[in-house]
LOGU-221818 format. One line per field, with one value per residue (C-alpha): residue number from 1; y, z, x. Coordinates in Angstrom, 2 decimals, padded with zeros to 5 digits. Example, Ala and Ser with C-alpha at 12.3 -4.5 7.8 and 13.67 -1.06 7.14 Angstrom:
residues 2
i (1|2) $
y (-004.50|-001.06) $
z (007.80|007.14) $
x (012.30|013.67) $
This chain:
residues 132
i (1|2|3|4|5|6|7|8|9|10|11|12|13|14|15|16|17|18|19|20|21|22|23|24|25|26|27|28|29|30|31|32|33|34|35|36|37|38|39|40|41|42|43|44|45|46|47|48|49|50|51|52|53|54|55|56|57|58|59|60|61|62|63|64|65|66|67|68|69|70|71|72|73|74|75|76|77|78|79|80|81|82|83|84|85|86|87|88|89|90|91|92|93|94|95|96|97|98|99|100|101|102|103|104|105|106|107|108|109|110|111|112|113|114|115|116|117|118|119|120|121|122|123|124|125|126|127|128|129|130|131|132) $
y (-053.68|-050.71|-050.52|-047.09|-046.49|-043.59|-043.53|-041.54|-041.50|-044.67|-046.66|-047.82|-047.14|-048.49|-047.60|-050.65|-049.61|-051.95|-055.40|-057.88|-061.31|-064.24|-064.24|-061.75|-058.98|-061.59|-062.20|-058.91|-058.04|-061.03|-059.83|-056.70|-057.22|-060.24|-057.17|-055.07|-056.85|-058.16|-054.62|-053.94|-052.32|-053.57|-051.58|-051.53|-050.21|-051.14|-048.49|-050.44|-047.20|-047.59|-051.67|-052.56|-055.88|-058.65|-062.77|-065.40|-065.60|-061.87|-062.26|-065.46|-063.00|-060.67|-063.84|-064.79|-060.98|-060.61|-063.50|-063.34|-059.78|-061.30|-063.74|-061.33|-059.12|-057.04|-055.36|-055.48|-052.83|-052.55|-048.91|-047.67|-051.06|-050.73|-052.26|-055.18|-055.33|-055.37|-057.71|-060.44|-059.98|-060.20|-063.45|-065.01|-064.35|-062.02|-059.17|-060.56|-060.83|-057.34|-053.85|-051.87|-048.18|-045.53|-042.64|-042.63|-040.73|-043.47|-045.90|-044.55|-043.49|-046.80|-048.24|-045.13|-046.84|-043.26|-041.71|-041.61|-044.05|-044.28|-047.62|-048.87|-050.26|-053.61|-054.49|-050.86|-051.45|-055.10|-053.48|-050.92|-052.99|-055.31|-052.24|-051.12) $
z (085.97|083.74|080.56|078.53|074.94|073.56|070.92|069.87|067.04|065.44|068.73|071.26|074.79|077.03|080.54|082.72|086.12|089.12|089.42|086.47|088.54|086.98|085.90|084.01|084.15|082.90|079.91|078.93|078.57|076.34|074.27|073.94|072.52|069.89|069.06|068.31|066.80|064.46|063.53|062.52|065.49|066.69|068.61|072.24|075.11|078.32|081.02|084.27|086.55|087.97|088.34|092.14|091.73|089.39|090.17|088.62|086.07|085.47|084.33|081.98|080.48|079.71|078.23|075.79|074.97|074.20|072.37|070.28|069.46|068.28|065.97|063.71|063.54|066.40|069.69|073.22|075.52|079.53|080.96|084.65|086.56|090.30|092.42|092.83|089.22|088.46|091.19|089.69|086.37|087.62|089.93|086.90|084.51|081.96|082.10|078.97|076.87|078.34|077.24|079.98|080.40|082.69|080.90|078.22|075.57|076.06|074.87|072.57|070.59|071.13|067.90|065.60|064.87|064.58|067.88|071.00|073.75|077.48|078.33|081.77|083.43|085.14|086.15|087.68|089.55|091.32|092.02|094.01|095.62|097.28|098.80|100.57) $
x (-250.94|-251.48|-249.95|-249.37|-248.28|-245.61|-243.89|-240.76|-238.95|-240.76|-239.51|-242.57|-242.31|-244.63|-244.81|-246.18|-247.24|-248.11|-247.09|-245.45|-246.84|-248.89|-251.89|-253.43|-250.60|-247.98|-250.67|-251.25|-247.82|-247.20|-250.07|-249.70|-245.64|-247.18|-250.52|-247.67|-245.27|-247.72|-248.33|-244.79|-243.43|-240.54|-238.59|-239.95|-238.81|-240.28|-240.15|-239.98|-239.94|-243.35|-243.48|-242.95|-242.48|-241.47|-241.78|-240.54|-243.28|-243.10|-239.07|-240.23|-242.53|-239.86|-237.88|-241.11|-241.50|-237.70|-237.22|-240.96|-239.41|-236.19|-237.41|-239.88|-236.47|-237.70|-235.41|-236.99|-234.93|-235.54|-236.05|-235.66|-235.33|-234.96|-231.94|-234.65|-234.87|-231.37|-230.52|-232.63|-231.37|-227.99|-228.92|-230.65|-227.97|-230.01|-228.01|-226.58|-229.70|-231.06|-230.13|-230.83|-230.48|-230.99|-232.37|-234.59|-233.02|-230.42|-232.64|-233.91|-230.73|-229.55|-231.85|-230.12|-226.28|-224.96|-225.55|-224.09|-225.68|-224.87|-225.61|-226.16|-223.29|-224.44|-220.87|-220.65|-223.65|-222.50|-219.56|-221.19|-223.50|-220.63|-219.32|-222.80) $
């Protein structure tokens, strides 16, 4: 898995590419939120558009990355997930610990209190997929 840097506004994007499994992609991750985090950034959004696949130790990853995040004061925010994607957040209940959005502008207004955001409707989502 390749994993590119942006940033916007003072918020970091990073655009992973390729496959979030164990091993070494799972590590990287991890490291590179905890390299950046100890540099002061702490906004992160992770732009999922590109990542083809996600296993269980993949979405633990994102767990440890949210939650390292969370504890130095820090916001980790999920970008372009598939159906896949959103399916196993729903399945594994972590829709409620993930802000997840659509479009990128989206996410990245979501970290400024006064603008508008369009967040990604989850229950919307479930609702269409029961009548597909």
């Amino acid at each position: 898995m390749t994993i590119g840097k942006r940033e916007i506004e003072g918020i970091v994007l990073l655009d992973l590419e390729g496959r979030l499994i164990m091993g070494a992609d799972s590590s990287n991750l991890r490291d590179r939120i905890v390299s950046l985090s100890n540099e002061g950034q702490k906004k992160i959004i992770l732009n999922l558009k590109n990542v083809e696949f996600i296993d269980s130790t993949g979405l633990g990853t994102l767990v440890i990355c949210f939650t390292t995040l969370q504890k130095q004061g820090g916001t980790l925010k999920l970008l372009h997930l598939s159906r896949r994607h959103i399916e196993l957040l729903v399945l594994k209940k972590l829709t409620v610990l993930f802000e997840v959005f659509d479009e990128e502008q989206a996410a990245i207004n979501s970290f400024f209190p006064n603008r508008e955001i369009k967040r990604f409707d989850i229950l919307e989502f479930v609702k269409s997929q029961q009548e597909d």
